[in-house]
N, C-alpha and C positions, 0 to 999 in steps of 0.2 A: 513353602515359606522359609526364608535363606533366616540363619540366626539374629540379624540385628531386628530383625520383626519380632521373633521368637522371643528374644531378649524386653527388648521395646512392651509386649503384652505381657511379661511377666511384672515388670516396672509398675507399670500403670494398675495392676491386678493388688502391687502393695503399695497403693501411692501416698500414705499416713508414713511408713518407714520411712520408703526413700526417700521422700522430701524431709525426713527429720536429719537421714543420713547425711543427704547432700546438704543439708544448710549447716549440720555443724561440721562436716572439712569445708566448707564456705569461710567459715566463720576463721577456723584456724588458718587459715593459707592467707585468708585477710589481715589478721595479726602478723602473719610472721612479712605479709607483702610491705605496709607500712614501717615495717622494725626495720625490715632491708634498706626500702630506698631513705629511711629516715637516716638510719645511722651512716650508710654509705654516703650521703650529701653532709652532713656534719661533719665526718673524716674529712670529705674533698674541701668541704670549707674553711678548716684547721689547719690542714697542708697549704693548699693555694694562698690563706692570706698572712702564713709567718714564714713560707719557707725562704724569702729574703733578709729577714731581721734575726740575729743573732740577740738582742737583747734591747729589753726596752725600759729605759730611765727615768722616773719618776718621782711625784711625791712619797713619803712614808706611809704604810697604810699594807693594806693585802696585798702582796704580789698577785692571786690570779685576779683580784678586780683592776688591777693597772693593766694585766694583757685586754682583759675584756672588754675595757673602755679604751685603749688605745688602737691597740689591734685589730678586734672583733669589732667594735662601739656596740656592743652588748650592756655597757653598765654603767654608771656613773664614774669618773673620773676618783684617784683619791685625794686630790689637790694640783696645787701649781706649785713650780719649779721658776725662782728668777732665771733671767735669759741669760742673765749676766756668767750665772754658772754655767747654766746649758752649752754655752759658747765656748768657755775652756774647756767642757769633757768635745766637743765638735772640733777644736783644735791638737786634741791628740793625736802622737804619730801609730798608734795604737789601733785607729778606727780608722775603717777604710772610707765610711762617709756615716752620716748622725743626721738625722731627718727630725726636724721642731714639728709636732704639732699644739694648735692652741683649739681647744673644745669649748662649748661655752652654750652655742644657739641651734636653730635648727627653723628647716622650713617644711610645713605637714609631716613633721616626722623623722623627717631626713636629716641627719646632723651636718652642721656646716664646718667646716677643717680648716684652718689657716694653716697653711704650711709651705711648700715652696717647689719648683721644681723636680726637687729629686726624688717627690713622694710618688710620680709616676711612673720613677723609673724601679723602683720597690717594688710594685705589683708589674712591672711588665705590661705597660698599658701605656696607649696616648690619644690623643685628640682627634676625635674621627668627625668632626664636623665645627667649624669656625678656627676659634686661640685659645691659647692657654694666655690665665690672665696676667696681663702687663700692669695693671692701675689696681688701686685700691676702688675697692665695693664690687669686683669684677669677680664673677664666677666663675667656674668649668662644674657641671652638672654629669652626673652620672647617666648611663645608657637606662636603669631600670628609672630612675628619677626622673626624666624626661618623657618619657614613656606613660610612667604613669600618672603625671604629674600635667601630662601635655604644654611640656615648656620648650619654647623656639629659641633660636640666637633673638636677642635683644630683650627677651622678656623681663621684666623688673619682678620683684619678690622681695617682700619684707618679712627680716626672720624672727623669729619670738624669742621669747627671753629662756633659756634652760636650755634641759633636753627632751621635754615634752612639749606638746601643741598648744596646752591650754599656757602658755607663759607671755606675758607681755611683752607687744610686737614693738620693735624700733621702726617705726614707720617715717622716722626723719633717715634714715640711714639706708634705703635700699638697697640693693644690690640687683646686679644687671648682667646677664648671663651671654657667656661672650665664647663658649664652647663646650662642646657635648661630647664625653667620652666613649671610645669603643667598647661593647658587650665585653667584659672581661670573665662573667663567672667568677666575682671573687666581692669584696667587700665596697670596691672602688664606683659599681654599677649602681650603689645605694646612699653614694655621699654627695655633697655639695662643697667643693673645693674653692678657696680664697686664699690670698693671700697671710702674712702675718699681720699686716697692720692694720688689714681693713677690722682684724678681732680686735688689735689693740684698739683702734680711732670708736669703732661701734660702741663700747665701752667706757669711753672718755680714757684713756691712760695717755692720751699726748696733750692732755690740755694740763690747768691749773689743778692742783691740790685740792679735793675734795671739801666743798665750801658749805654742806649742811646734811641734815641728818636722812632726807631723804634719797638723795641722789647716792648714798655711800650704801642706802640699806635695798633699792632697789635696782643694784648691779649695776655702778657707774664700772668695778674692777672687775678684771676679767671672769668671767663666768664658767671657768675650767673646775673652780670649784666645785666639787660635789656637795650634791644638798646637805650632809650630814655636814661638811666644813662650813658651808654658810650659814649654817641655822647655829652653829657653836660662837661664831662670829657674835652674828645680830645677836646670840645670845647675852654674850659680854658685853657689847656696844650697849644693850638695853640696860645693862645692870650698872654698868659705870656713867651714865648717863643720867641714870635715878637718883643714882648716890649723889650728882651732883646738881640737883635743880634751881638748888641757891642761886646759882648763878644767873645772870640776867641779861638781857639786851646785848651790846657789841661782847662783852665778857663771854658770854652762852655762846655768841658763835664762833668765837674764837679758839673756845673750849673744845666745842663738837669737832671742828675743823682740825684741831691737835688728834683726838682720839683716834678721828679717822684715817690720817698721816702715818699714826703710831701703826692701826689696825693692815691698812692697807696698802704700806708703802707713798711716797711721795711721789705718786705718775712712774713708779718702778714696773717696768713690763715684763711680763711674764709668760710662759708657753704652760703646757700642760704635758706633756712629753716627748724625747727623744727617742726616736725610731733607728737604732744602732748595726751596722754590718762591721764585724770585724778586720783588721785591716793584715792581721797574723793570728799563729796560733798561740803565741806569747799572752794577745789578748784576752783572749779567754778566763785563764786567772785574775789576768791584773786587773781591768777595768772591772767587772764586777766588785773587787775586795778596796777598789779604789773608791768607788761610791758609797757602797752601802757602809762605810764607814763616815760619810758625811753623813750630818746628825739631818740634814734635809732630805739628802735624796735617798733613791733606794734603784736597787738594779734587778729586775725580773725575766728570764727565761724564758721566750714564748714555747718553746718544744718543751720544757719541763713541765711548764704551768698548763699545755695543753693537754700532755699526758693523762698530769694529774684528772683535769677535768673528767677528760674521756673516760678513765679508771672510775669513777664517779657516778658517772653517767651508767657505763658500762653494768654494774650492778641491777639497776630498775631496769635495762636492756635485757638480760641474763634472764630475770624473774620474767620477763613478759613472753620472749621466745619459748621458755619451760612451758607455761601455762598454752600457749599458742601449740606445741607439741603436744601435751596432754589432751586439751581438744580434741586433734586430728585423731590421738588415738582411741577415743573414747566413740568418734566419727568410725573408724577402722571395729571398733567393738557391734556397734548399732548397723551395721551392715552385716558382720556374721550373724548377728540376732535376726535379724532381717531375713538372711538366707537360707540360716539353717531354719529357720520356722515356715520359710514359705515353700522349703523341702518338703518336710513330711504332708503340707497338702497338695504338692503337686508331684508325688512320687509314683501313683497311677500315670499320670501323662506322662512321666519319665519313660515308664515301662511302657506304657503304649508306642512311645517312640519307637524304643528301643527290638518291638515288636514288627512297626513296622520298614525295619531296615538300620536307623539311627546307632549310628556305632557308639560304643563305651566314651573314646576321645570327644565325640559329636557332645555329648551330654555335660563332660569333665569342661571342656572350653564354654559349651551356653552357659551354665552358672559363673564358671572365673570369669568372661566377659562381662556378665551383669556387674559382678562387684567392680571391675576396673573403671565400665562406663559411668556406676553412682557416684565412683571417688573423683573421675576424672571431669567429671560434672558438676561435681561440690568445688574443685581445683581452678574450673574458668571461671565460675561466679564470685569465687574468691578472689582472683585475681582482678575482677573487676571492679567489685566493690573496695576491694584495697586500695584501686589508684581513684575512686571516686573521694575516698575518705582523702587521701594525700590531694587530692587538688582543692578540695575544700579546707586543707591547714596550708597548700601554699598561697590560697586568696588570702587566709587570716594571716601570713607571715611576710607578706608582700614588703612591707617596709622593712624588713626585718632583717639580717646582712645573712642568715641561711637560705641557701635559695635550693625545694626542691622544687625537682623534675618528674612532675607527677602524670605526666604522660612518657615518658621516657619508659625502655623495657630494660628495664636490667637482667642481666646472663643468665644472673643465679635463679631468678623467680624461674626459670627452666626444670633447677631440682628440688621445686616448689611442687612442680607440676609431678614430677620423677614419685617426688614421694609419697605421695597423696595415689598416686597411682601403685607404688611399693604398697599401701595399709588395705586398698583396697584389693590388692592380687595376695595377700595373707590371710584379709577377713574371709575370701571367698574361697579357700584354699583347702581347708575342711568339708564344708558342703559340697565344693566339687568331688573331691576323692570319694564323698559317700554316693554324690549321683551317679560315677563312675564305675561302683559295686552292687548298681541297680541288678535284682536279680528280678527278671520277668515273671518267672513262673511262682516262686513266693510271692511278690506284689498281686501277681492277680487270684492266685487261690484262696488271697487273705479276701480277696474283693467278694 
């Protein structure tokens, strides 16, 4: 009987332990599989979707919710920015180019982007099937949006109102998909790209001044607003509204039609953000300390702001790896229990071994063997259940602009393996040295 038999019917002899062994470094190499390719796809997503943009321009409000909804489209927007402005900071010799986006709608989830050319050239990305759109209402779709979305060149799509699904759809306003972008791996495979004006036109800002109380409260202006700005809005609109109900007939609508001029601009258009690459190192200074002293805009850092996040993040990462080590070692514990208990009743067969032939080394390796094979058997179960767990959060995050790869094998789940196999050549490390000092003639005189 060669060892891994030997080994194998010791196994099975305590099979309450070692299934308890194996399932808790299961359990740990599980935690720590998910932390891995979680965090390492977070990173890659951080890097890959800012490391073109030196700085992105905005309404006033949080800097990292301006990276998150601009950059990431993680968040709601913190308002709109007149174009009028957008366009002199895009005119400086300062910036080596200034990319508009205007946010507002979205099709099953997918946000739709008004912006223009150069935002392709941002992510390093271009048109792998049809055009990039020429006309207003004309789309370019993302590789995972088409995909999961099952949309062809020509298909029409009517987008809803917000940045959520359940919002009221513009269904006089279609839009008609006229090309499909290459797999980038980055933010661009999850968007729905337009022009500027098909956001402005979708929203009435080329027509007439806003003529009654409806059409201004249910987002004739651009919808880059974030819900907390629009619901402050309708807030005032309702209050000054009230205050004046005196009012009556052509008076009333003449009334409503001022408030909403006042609130919303006169058909004034507007983007949601400037997506900024420096054009020097001079810039650096200037243009940030040049905005954020406009009492409107503000200028946010995606490397600083991502930083920050990840420092954030990184905390509940920190705690969860710790406990996921703990685990293993507690895993690493319940195996020497395991061993050394299943020692003292089979310390007769040790010695019977040992009697007939079975060297000291022969005895010293069957027990460390066992402990390597229970850890390194808790180590692929966990490995597996860890990327089952990851493909069930990248079905839940699909729409989502993080994209893991939960079939992917990352490097490091390597010294996943390593170490689980390290707790298990420790736990058994003990009980081997004692099987090792089996003395035959004590064991069996005691018998």
């Amino acid at each position: 009987m060669n060892t891994i038999q030997l080994v194998w019917k010791n196994i099975t002899r305590q099979l309450g332990a070692t299934t308890l062994s194996i399932l808790l470094t299961a359990f740990g190499v599980a935690i720590l599989a998910v932390i891995l390719h979680t965090a390492s796809s977070f990173e890659k997503q951080l890097n890959s979707n800012s490391k073109n943009i030196d700085l992105v321009i905005g309404a006033k409000g949080s800097p990292l919710q301006l990276i998150l909804s601009s950059v990431y489209h993680m968040d709601n927007p913190t308002g709109n920015i007149p174009y009028a402005e957008a366009e002199k900071i895009m005119q400086s010799p300062f910036i080596s180019y200034a990319v508009p986006l205007s946010l507002g709608d979205n099709y099953k989830g997918h946000r739709i982007v008004g912006t223009n050319e150069d935002f392709l050239a941002i992510y390093e990305t271009k048109v792998a099937e049809g055009a990039l759109f020429q006309k207003d209402f004309e789309v370019v779709i993302g590789a995972a949006v088409a995909k999961k979305l099952s949309l062809k060149i020509g298909a029409q799509l009517a987008s809803s109102h917000g940045l959520s699904e359940e919002g009221h759809q513009h269904d006089s306003h279609p839009f008609t998909v006229v090309g499909i972008l290459k797999a980038n791996d980055n933010v661009t495979d999850q968007l729905i790209l337009c022009n500027l004006n098909s956001v402005w036109k979708i929203h009435g800002l080329e027509g007439p001044a806003h003529s009654n109380l409806h059409e201004s409260h249910e987002g004739s202006h651009d919808e880059s607003h974030d819900e907390s700005h629009d619901e402050s809005h309708d807030a005032d609109y309702a209050e000054t509204v009230a205050a004046h109900q005196h009012h009556h007939g052509e008076e009333k609508e003449e009334f409503v039609k001022s408030i909403a001029d006042d609130m919303f601009g006169k058909n004034e258009v507007e983007i949601t953000s400037l997506l900024v690459k420096y054009g020097s190192p001079a810039a650096r200074s200037i243009i940030p300390k040049m905005v954020n002293e406009q009492s409107q805009l503000q200028a946010a850092s995606p490397a600083l702001e991502s930083a920050r996040l990840f420092n954030l993040l990184g905390v509940g990462i920190d705690s969860l790896t710790l406990l996921a080590y703990i685990i293993m070692t507690i895993a690493g514990l319940s195996v020497f229990i395991s061993l050394y208990t299943a020692l003292k009743e089979r310390k007769y067969d040790l010695a019977i071994m040992r009697s007939l032939g079975a060297s000291q080394i022969k005895l010293f390796s069957l027990i460390l063997f066992e402990g390597i094979l229970i850890t390194f058997t808790g180590a692929l179960v966990g490995l597996i259940f860890g990327h089952i767990v990851l493909y069930y959060i990248s079905l839940q995050t699909m729409s989502g602009q993080t994209v893991i790869e939960a079939l992917a094998f990352n490097k490091n789940e390597f010294l996943l393996i390593v170490t689980a196999v390290g707790i298990g050549v420790i736990a058994a490390l003990l009980p081997a040295i004692k099987a090792f000092k089996t003395t035959i003639s004590t064991i069996l005189s005691n018998k």
